[in-house]
C-alpha positions as CSV (number, residue, x, y, z in Angstrom):
1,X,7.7,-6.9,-17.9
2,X,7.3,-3.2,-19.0
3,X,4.0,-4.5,-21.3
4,X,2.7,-6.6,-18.5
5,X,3.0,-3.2,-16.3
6,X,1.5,-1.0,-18.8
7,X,-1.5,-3.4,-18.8
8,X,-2.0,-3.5,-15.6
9,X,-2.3,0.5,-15.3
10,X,-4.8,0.7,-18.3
11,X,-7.1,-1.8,-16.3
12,X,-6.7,0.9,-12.9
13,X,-7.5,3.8,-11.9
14,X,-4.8,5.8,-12.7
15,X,-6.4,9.8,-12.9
16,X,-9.1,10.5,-10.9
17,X,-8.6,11.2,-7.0
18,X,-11.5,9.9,-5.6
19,X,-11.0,6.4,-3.5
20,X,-12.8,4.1,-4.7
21,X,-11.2,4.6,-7.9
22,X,-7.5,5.9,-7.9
23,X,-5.5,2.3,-8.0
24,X,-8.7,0.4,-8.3
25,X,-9.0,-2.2,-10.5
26,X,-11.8,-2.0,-13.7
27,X,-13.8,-4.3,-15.0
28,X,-13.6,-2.7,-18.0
29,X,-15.7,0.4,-17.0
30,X,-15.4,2.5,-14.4
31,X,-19.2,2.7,-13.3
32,X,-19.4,-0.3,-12.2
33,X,-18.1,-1.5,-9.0
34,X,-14.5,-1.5,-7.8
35,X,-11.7,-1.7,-5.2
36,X,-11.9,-5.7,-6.0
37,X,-9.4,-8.6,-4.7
38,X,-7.1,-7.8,-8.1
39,X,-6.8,-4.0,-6.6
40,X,-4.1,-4.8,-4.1
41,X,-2.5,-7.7,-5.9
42,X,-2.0,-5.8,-9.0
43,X,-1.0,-2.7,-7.0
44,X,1.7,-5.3,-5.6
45,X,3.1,-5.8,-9.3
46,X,2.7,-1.7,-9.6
47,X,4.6,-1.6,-6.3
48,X,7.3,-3.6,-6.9
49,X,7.8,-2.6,-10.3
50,X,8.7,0.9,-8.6
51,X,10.7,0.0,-6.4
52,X,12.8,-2.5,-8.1
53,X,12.6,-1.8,-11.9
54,X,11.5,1.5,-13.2
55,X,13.9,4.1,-14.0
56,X,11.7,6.7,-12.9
57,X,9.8,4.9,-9.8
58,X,7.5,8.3,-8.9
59,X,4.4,7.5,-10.6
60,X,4.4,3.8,-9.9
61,X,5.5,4.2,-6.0
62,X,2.2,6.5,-5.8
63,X,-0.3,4.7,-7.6
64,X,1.0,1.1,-6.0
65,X,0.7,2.6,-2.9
66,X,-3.1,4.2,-3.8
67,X,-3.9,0.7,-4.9
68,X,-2.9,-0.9,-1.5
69,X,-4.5,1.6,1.1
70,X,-7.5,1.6,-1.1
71,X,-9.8,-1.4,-0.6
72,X,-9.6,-0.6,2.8
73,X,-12.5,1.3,2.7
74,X,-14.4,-1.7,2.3
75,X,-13.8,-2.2,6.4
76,X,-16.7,-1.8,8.9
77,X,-14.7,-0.9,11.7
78,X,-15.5,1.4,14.7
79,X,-16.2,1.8,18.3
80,X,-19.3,1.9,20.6
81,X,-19.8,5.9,19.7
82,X,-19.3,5.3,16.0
83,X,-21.6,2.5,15.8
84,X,-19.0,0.0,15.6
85,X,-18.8,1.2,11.6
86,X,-20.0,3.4,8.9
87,X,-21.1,1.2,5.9
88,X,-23.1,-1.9,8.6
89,X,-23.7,-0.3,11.6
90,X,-23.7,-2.9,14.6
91,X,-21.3,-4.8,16.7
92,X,-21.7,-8.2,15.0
93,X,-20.5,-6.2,12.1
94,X,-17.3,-4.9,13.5
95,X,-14.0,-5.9,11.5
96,X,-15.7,-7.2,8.5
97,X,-15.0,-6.4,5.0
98,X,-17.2,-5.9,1.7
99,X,-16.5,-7.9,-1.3
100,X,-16.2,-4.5,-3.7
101,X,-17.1,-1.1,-3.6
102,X,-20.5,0.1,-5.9
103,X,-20.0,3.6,-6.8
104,X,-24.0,3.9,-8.1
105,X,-26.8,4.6,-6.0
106,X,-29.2,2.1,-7.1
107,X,-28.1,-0.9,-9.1
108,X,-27.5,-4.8,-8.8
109,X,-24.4,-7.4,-8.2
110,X,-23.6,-9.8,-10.7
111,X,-25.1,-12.4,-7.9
112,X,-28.0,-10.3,-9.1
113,X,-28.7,-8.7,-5.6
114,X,-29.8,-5.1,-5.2
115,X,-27.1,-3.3,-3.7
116,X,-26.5,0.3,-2.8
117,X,-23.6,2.9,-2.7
118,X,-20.7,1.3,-1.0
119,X,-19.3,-1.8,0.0
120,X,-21.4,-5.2,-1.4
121,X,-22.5,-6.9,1.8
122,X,-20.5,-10.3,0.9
123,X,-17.3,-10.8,1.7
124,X,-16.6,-13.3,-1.6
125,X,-12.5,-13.2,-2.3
126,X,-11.9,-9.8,-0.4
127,X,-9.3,-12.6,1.6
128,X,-6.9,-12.7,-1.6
129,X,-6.8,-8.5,-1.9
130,X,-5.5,-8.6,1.3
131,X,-2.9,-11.3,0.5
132,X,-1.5,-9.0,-2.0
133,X,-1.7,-6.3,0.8
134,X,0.3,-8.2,3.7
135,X,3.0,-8.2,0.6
136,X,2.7,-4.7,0.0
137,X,2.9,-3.1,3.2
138,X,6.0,-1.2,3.7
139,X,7.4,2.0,4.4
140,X,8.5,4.2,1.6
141,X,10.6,7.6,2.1
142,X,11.0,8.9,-1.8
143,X,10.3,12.5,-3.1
144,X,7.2,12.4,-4.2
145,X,6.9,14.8,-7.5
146,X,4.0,16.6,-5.5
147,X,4.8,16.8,-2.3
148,X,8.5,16.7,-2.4
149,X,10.4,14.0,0.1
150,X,7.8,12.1,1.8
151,X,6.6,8.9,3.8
152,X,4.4,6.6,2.6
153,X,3.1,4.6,5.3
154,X,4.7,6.4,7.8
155,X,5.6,9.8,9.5
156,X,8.8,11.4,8.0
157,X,11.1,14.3,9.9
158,X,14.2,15.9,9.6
159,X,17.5,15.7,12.0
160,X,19.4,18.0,10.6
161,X,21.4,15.9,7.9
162,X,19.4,12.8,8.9
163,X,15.9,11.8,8.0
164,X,13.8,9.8,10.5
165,X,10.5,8.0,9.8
166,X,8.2,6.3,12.3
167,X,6.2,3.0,10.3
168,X,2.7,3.0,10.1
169,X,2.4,0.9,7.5
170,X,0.6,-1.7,9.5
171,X,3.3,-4.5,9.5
172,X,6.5,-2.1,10.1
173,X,8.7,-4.9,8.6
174,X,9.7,-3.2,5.4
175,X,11.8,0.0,4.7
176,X,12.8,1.7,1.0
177,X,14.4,4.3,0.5
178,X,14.0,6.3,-2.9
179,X,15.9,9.5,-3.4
180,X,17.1,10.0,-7.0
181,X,20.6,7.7,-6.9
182,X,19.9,7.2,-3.2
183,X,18.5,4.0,-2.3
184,X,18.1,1.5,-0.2
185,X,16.2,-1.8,1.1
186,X,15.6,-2.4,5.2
187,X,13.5,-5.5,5.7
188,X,13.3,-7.5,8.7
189,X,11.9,-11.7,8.7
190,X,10.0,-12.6,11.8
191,X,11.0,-9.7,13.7
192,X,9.8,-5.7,12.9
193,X,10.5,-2.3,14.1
194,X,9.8,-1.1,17.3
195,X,6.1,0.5,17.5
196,X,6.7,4.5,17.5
197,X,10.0,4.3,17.6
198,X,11.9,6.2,14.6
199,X,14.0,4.8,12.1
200,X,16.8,7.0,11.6
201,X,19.4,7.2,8.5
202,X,21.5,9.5,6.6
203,X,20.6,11.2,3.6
204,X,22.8,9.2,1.4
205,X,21.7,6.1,2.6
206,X,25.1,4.9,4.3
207,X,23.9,4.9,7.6
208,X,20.8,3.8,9.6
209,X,19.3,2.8,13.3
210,X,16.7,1.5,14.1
211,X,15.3,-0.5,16.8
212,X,13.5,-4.2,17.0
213,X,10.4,-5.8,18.1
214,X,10.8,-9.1,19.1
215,X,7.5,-10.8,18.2
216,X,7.9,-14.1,19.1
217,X,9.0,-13.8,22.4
218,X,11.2,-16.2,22.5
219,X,15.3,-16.1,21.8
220,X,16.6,-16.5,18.1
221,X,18.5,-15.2,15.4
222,X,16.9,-12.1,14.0
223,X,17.5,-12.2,9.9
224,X,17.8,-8.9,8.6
225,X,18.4,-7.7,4.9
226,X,20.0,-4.8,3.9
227,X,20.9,-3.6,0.6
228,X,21.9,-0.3,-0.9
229,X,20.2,-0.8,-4.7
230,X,21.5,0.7,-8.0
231,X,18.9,3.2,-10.5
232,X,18.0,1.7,-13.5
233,X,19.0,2.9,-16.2
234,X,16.5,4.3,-18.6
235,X,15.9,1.4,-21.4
236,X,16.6,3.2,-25.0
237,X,13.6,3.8,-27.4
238,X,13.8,1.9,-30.4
């Protein structure tokens, strides 16, 4: 598992902040045009290597997490005042989605189209990147080496001894908790948590509330997990 990981980070952006390239998968250069499908399914494995496996999750948590908000950039999306979208102006264009990001100015697809700076004009198998992404979404509170204890996906405050975090993660389904030997996993089926509403939980991960959304709109069981998760244990060099 740790070599499958450690390939799938020397194919990524793993240095350089700009978007189209920090998580971004690379066809073996980085010239050339990213943010493709494999972007947010192998920033899933990144992800839940993190969160479930690494000793030291920091670096993963943040580059898994680069890797899933990154391809949306590829989105035309807007409003009557914004043209309905940046890259494809036009309200027949609203709500789609390029294909992959071209970083040069002038250049051509390997459909050997010309194509400029930004998202390619097909959609081709954008549909599995965001597979990978509806598996990805979650919350994250962890202390970020950076920016100390922070959200990922949502808005993070502090009650006193208590931390609260509103979801924005897009689903609001999903809720980790990294924190040095503080951990924990919140994850709700076919419910999620309230829209705006905070989830609130100690420090030391013992305690939490939160409240529910029911989506179907009809009366059932609601299946909730819960688990408070042990560090891993660095694995000895040989």
């Amino acid at each position: 598992m740790d070599r499958q990981i450690a390939a799938n980070i020397a194919l990524r952006g793993a240095i350089e902040p700009a978007y189209y390239y920090l998580g971004s998968d690379y066809r073996g250069r980085s010239d050339n045009f990213t943010l493709t499908y494999m972007t947010q399914m192998g920033g899933w494995a990144i992800l839940d290597y993190g969160l479930h496996y690494a000793a030291d999750p920091a670096d993963y948590l943040s580059l898994g997490y680069a890797a899933y908000l990154a391809p949306f950039a590829l989105m035309n999306t807007g409003d009557p005042a914004s043209g309905y979208g940046f890259w494809y102006p036009g309200k027949d264009n609203d709500g789609a989605s390029g294909w992959a990001f071209e970083s040069q100015r002038f250049t051509n697809t390997w459909i050997r189209k010309p194509q400029g700076r930004g998202p390619w004009y097909y959609d081709g198998e954008v549909d599995l990147g965001y597979g990978g992404a509806t598996r990805s979404a979650a919350t994250i509170v962890t202390n970020d080496p950076v920016f100390g204890l922070v959200a990922y996906g949502g808005v993070l405050t502090r009650q006193n001894n208590r931390l609260a975090v509103i979801p924005r993660d897009g689903l609001r389904t999903r809720l980790f908790y990294r924190n040095g030997k503080e951990r924990f996993d919140l994850q709700l089926e076919q419910d999620g948590f309230a829209k705006d509403r905070p989830i609130v939980f100690s420090k030391d991960g013992k305690e939490v509330e939160f409240f529910i959304e029911n989506r179907s709109g009809e009366a059932h069981t609601a299946l909730i997990t819960l688990c408070r998760t042990p560090s891993r244990k660095p694995t000895p060099s040989p």
